[in-house]
VEXBABA-479272 format. One record per residue (C-alpha): residue number from 1; y, z, x. Coordinates in steps of 0.1 Angstrom, whole numbers, plus 5000, padded with zeros to 4 digits. Layout:
! residues N
{pos = NUM | Y = Y | Z = Z | X = X}
...
This chain:
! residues 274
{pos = 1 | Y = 1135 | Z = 4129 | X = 7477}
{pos = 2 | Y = 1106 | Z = 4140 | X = 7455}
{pos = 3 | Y = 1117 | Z = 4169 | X = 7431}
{pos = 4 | Y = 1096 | Z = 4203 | X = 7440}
{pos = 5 | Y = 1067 | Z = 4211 | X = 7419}
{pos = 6 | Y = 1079 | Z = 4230 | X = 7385}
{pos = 7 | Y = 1068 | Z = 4271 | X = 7388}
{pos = 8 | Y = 1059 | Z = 4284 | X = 7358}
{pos = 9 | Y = 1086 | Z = 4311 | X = 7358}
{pos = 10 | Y = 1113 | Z = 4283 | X = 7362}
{pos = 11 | Y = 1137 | Z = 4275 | X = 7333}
{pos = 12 | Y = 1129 | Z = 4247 | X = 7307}
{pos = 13 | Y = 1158 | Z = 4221 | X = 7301}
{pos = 14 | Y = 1162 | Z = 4240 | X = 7269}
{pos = 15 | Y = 1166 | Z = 4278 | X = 7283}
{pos = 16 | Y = 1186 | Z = 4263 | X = 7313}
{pos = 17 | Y = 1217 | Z = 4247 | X = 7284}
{pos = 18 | Y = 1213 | Z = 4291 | X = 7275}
{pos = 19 | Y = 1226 | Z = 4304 | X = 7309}
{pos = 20 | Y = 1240 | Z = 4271 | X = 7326}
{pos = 21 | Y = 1278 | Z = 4271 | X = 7311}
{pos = 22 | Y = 1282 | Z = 4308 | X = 7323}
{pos = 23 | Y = 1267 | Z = 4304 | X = 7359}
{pos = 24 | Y = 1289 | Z = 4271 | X = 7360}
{pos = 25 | Y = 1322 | Z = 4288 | X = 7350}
{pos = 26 | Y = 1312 | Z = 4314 | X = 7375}
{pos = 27 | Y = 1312 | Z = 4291 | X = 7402}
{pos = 28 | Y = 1344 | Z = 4270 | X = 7389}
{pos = 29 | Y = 1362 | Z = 4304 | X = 7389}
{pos = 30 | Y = 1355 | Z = 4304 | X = 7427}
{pos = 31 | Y = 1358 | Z = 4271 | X = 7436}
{pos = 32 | Y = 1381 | Z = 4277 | X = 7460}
{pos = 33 | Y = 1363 | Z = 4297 | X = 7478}
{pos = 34 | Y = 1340 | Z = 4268 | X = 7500}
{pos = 35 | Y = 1321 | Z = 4238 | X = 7485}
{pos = 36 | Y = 1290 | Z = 4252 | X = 7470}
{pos = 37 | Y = 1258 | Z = 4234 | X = 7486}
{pos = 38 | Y = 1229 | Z = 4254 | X = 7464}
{pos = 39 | Y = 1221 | Z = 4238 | X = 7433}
{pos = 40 | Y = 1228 | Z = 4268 | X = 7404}
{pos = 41 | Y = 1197 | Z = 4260 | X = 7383}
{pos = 42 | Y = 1178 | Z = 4260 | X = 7417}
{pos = 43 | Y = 1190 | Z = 4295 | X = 7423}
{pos = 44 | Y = 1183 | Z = 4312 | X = 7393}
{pos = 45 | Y = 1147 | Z = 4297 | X = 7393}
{pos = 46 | Y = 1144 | Z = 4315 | X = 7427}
{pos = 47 | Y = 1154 | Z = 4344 | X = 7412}
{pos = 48 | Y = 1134 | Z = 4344 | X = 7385}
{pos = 49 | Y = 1101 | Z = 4334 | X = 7405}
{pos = 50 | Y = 1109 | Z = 4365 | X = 7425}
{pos = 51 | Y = 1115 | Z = 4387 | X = 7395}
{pos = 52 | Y = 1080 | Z = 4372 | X = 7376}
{pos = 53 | Y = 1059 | Z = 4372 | X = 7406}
{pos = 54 | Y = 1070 | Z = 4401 | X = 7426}
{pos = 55 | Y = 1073 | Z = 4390 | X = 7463}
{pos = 56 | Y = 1096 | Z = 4399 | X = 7486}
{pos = 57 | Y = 1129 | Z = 4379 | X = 7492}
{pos = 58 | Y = 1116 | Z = 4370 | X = 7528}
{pos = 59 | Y = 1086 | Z = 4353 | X = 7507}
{pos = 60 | Y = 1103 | Z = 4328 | X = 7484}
{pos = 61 | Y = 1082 | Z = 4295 | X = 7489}
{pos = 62 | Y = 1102 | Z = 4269 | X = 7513}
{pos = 63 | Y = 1106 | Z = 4246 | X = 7485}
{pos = 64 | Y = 1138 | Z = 4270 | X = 7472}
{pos = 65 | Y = 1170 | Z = 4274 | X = 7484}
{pos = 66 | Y = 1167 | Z = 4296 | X = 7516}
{pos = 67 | Y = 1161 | Z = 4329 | X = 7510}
{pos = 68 | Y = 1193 | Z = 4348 | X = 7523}
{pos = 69 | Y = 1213 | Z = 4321 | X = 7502}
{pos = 70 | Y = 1194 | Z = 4334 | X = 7467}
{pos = 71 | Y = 1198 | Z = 4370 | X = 7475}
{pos = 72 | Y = 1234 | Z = 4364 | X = 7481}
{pos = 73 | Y = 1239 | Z = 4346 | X = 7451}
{pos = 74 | Y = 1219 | Z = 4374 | X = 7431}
{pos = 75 | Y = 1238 | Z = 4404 | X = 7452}
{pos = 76 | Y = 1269 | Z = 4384 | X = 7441}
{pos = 77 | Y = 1262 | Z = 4378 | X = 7406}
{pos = 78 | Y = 1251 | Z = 4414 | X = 7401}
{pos = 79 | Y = 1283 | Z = 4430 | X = 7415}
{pos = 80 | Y = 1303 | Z = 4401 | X = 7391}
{pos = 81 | Y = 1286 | Z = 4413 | X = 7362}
{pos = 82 | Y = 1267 | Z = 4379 | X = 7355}
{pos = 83 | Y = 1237 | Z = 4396 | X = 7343}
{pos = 84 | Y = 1250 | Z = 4417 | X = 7319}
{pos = 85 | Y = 1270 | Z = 4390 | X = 7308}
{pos = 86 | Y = 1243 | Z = 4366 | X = 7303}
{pos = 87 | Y = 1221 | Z = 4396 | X = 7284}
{pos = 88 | Y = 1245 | Z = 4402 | X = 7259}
{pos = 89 | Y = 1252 | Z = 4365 | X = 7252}
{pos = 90 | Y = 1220 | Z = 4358 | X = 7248}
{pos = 91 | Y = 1210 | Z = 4393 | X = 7228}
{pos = 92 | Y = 1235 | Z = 4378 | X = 7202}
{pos = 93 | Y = 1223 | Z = 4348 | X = 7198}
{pos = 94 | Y = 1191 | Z = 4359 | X = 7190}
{pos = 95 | Y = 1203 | Z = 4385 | X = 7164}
{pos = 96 | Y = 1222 | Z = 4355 | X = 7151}
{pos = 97 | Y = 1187 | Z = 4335 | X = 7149}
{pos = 98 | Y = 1168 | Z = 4365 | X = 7134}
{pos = 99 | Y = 1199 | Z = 4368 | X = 7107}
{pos = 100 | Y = 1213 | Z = 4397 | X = 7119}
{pos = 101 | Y = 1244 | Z = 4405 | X = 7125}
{pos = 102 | Y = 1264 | Z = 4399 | X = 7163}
{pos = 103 | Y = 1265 | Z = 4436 | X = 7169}
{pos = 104 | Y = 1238 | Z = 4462 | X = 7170}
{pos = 105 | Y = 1243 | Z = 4493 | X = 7142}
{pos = 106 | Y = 1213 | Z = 4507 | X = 7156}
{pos = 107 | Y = 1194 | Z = 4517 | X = 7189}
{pos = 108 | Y = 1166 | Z = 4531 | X = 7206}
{pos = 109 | Y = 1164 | Z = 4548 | X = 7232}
{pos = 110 | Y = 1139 | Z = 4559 | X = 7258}
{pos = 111 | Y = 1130 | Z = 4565 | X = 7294}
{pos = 112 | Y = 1101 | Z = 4551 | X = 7320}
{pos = 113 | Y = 1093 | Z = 4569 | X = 7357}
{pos = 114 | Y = 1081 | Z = 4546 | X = 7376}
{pos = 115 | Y = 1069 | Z = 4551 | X = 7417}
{pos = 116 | Y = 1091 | Z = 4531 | X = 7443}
{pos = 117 | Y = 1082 | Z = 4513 | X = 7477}
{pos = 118 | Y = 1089 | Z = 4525 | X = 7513}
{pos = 119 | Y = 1121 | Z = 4509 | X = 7516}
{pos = 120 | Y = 1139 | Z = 4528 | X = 7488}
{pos = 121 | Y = 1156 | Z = 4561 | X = 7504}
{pos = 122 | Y = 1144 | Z = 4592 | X = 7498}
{pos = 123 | Y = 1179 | Z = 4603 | X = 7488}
{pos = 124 | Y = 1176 | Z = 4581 | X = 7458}
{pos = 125 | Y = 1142 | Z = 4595 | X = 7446}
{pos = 126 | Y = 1133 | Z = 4626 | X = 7426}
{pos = 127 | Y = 1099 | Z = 4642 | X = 7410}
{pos = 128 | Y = 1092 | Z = 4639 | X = 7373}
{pos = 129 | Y = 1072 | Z = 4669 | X = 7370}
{pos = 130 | Y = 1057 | Z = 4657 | X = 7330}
{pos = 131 | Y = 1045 | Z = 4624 | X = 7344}
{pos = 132 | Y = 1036 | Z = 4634 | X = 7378}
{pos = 133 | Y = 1056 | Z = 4607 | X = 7399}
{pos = 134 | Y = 1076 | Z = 4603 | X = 7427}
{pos = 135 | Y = 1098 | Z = 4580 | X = 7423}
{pos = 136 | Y = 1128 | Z = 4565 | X = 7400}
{pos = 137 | Y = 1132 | Z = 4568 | X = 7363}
{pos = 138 | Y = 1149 | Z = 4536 | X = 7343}
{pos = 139 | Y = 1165 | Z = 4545 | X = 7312}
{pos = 140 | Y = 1169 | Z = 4519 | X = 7286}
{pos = 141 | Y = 1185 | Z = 4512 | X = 7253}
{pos = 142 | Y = 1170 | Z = 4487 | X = 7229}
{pos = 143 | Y = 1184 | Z = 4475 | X = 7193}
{pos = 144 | Y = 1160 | Z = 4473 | X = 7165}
{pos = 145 | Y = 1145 | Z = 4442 | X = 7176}
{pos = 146 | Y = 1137 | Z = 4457 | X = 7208}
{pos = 147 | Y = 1163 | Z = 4438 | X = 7225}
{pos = 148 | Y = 1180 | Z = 4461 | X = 7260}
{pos = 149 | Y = 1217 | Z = 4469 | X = 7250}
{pos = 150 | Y = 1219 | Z = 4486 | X = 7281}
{pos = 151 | Y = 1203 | Z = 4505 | X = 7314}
{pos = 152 | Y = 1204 | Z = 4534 | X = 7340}
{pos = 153 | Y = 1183 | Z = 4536 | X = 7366}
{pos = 154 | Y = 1182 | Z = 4571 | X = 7383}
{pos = 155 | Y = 1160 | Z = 4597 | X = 7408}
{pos = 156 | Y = 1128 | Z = 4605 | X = 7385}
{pos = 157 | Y = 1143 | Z = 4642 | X = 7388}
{pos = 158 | Y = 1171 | Z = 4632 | X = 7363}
{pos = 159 | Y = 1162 | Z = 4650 | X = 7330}
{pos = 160 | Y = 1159 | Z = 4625 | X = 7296}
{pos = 161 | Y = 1186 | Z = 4643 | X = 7283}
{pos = 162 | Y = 1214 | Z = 4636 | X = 7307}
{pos = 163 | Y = 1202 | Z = 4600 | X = 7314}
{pos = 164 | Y = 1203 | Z = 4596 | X = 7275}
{pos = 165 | Y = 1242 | Z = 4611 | X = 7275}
{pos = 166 | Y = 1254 | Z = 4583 | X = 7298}
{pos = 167 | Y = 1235 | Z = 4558 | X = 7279}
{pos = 168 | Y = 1251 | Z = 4572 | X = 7248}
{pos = 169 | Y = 1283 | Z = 4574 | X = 7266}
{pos = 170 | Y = 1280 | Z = 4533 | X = 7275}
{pos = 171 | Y = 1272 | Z = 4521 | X = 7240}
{pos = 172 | Y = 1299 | Z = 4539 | X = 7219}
{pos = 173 | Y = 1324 | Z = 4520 | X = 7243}
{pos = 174 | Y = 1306 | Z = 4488 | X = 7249}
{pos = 175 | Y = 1285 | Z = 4487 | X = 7216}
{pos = 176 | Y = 1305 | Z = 4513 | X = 7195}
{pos = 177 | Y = 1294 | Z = 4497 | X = 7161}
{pos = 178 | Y = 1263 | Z = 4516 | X = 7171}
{pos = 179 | Y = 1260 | Z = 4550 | X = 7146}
{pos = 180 | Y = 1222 | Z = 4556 | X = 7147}
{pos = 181 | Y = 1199 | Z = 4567 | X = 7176}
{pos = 182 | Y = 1163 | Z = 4572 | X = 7175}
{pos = 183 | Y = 1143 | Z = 4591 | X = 7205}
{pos = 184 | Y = 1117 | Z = 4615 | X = 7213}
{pos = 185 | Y = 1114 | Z = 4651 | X = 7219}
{pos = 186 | Y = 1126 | Z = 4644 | X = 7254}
{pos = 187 | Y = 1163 | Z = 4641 | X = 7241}
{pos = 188 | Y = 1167 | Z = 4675 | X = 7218}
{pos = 189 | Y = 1196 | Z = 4693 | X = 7219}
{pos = 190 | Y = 1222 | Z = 4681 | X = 7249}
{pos = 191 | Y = 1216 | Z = 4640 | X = 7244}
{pos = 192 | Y = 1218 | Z = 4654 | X = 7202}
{pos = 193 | Y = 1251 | Z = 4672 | X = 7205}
{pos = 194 | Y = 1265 | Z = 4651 | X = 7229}
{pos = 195 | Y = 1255 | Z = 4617 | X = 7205}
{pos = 196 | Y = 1275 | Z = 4636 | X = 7177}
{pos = 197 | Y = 1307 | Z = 4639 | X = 7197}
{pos = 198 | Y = 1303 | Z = 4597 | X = 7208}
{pos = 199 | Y = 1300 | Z = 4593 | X = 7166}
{pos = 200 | Y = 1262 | Z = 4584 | X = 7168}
{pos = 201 | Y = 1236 | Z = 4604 | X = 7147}
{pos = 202 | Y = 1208 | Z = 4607 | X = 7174}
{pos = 203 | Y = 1174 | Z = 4614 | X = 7156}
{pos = 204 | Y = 1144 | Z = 4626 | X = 7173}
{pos = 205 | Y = 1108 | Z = 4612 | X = 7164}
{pos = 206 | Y = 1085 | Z = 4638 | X = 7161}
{pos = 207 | Y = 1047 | Z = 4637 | X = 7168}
{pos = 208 | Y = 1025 | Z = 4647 | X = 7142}
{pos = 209 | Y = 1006 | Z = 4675 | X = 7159}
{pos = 210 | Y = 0972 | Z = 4667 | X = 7141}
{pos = 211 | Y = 0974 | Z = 4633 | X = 7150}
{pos = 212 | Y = 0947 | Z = 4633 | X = 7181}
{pos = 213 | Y = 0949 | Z = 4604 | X = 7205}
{pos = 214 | Y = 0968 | Z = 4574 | X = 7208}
{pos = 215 | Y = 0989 | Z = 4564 | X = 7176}
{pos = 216 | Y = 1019 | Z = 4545 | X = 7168}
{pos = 217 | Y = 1049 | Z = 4560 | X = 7168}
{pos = 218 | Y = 1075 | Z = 4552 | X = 7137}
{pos = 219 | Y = 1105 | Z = 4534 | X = 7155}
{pos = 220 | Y = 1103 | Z = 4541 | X = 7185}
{pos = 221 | Y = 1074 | Z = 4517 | X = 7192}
{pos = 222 | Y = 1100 | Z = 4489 | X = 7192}
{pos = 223 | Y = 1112 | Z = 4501 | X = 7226}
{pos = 224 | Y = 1082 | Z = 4516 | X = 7240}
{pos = 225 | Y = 1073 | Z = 4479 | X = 7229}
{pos = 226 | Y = 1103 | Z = 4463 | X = 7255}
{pos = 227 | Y = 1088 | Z = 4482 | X = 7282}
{pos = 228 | Y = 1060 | Z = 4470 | X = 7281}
{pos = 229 | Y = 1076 | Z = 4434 | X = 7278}
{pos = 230 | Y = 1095 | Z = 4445 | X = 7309}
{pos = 231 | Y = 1065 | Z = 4454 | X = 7327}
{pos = 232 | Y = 1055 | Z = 4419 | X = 7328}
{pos = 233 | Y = 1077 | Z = 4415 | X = 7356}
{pos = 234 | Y = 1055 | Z = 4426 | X = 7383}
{pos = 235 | Y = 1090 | Z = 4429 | X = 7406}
{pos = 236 | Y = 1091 | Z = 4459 | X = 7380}
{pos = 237 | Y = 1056 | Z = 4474 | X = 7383}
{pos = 238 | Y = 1074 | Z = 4495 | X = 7417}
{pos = 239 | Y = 1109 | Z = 4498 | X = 7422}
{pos = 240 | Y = 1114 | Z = 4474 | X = 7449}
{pos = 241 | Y = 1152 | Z = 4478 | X = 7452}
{pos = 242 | Y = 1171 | Z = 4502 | X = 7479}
{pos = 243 | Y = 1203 | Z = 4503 | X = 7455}
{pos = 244 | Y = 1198 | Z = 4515 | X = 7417}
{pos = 245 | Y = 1223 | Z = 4487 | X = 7408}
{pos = 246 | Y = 1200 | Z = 4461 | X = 7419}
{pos = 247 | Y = 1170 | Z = 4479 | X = 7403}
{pos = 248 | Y = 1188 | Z = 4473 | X = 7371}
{pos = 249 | Y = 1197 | Z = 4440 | X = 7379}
{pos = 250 | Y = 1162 | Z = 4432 | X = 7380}
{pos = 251 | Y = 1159 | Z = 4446 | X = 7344}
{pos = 252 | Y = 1183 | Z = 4424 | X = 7329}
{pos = 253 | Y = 1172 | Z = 4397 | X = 7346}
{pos = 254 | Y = 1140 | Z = 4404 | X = 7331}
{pos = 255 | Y = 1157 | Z = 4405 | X = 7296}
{pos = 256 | Y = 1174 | Z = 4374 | X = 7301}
{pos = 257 | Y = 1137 | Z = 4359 | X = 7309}
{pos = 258 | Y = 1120 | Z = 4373 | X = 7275}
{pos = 259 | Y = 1157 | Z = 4363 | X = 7253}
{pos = 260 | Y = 1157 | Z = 4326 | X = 7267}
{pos = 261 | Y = 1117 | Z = 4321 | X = 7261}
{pos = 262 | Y = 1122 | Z = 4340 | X = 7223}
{pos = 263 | Y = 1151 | Z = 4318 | X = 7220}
{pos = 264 | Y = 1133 | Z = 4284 | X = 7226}
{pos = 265 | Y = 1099 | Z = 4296 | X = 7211}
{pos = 266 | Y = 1083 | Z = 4294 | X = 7249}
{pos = 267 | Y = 1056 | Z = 4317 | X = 7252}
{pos = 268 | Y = 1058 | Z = 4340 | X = 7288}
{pos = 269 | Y = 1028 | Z = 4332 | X = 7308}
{pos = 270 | Y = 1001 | Z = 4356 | X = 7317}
{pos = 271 | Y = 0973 | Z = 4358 | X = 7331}
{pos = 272 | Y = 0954 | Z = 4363 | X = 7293}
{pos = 273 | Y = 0970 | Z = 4328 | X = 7290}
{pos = 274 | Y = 0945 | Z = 4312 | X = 7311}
């Protein structure tokens, strides 16, 4: 048997060795489960075509594993906590091979409404009244080198402010050697108080109000920076996903994408590329 065509969203030799051993133990953990008949690198490809490309699950190409077997394995990995696993592994490494230190002193923070597709219930969805959506907002956290420490997807209704306290709320216990913030005027007073009692000094990043137009903004370019990275992902240009947990599966999953292709020096495709 011939092997498939190669996609361009599908893993290198070199990024596969960066996710392979913790997929493997994974699936050693539950060997005992039934023998496992899907090849893992297989899988993830699959994943990651649907993430690059955007397509429904319905719509993977026949050359894959079948369809209900990858959203399993993604439903599954995302309740297991792969992909959060996998993006802090590989978030270290990379601070490691920019000479960082492991752990993150520093963070940015920031927040993106974005409009959602028919499937996603109107329960879950809100209005953001500045941006003039209806839809979801994804709140992210970003070290210095614009690398996501972490993620909340909610209704675009939810105010920066209170998305910002439970991002706050994550990284003092899953990052807590995190003691500096930077946002903008969206977080002011509840996300600032609320950063002081989680040991973080939260600073907001003001606008000059003579500057006209668009213009860089000092720090917190580096995450407005990520989302853009993110949006790259056209499986992120909508929010796709009935359940918030597997929107921000889809986030990290994105992350993973961007840290394994910095990692190895591969450069992400797109369509300036060609």
């Amino acid at each position: 048997m011939q092997p498939r065509p190669r996609y361009p969203s599908d893993l290198s030799d070199a990024r596969w060795q960066l996710i392979r051993p913790t997929l493997q133990a994974w699936r050693d953990a539950r060997n005992g489960i039934r023998k496992p008949t899907h090849d893992l690198r297989a899988l993830m490809d699959a994943i990651l075509y649907v993430d690059r490309t955007g397509i429904p699950w319905r719509y993977l190409p026949h050359d894959f594993p079948p369809w209900q077997s990858v959203y399993g394995y993604f439903a599954q990995w995302e309740t297991d906590g792969i992909f959060d696993h996998l993006t802090g592994l590989l978030r270290t490494l990379l601070r490691q091979a920019e000479g960082r230190n492991e752990q993150p002193s520093a963070c940015l923070i920031d927040s993106q409404s974005i409009k959602t597709s028919t499937n996603v219930p109107l329960a879950g969805q809100g209005i953001d009244p500045a941006k003039k959506i209806i839809g979801r907002k994804r709140h992210i956290a970003t070290d210095t080198l614009g690398l996501l420490l972490a993620v909340l997807v909610t209704a675009a209704s939810v105010h920066d402010s209170t998305g910002g306290t439970h991002l706050l709320n994550h990284l003092a216990i899953h990052n807590p050697t995190v003691s500096k913030a930077w946002a903008d005027n969206g977080y002011k007073n509840k996300a600032i108080e609320h950063a002081a009692t989680r040991g973080i000094d939260l600073e907001i990043v003001q606008r000059d109000p003579a500057t006209k137009g668009f213009t860089v903004q000092p720090r917190r370019w580096v995450v407005e920076r990520t989302l853009g990275w993110l949006m790259q992902h056209r499986r992120l240009t909508r929010d796709y996903e009935a359940l918030t947990n597997r929107s921000e599966a889809m986030i990290h999953i994105a992350a993973i994408n961007l840290m394994t292709r910095r990692l190895t020096a591969e450069n992400t495709p797109t369509w300036r590329d060609t």
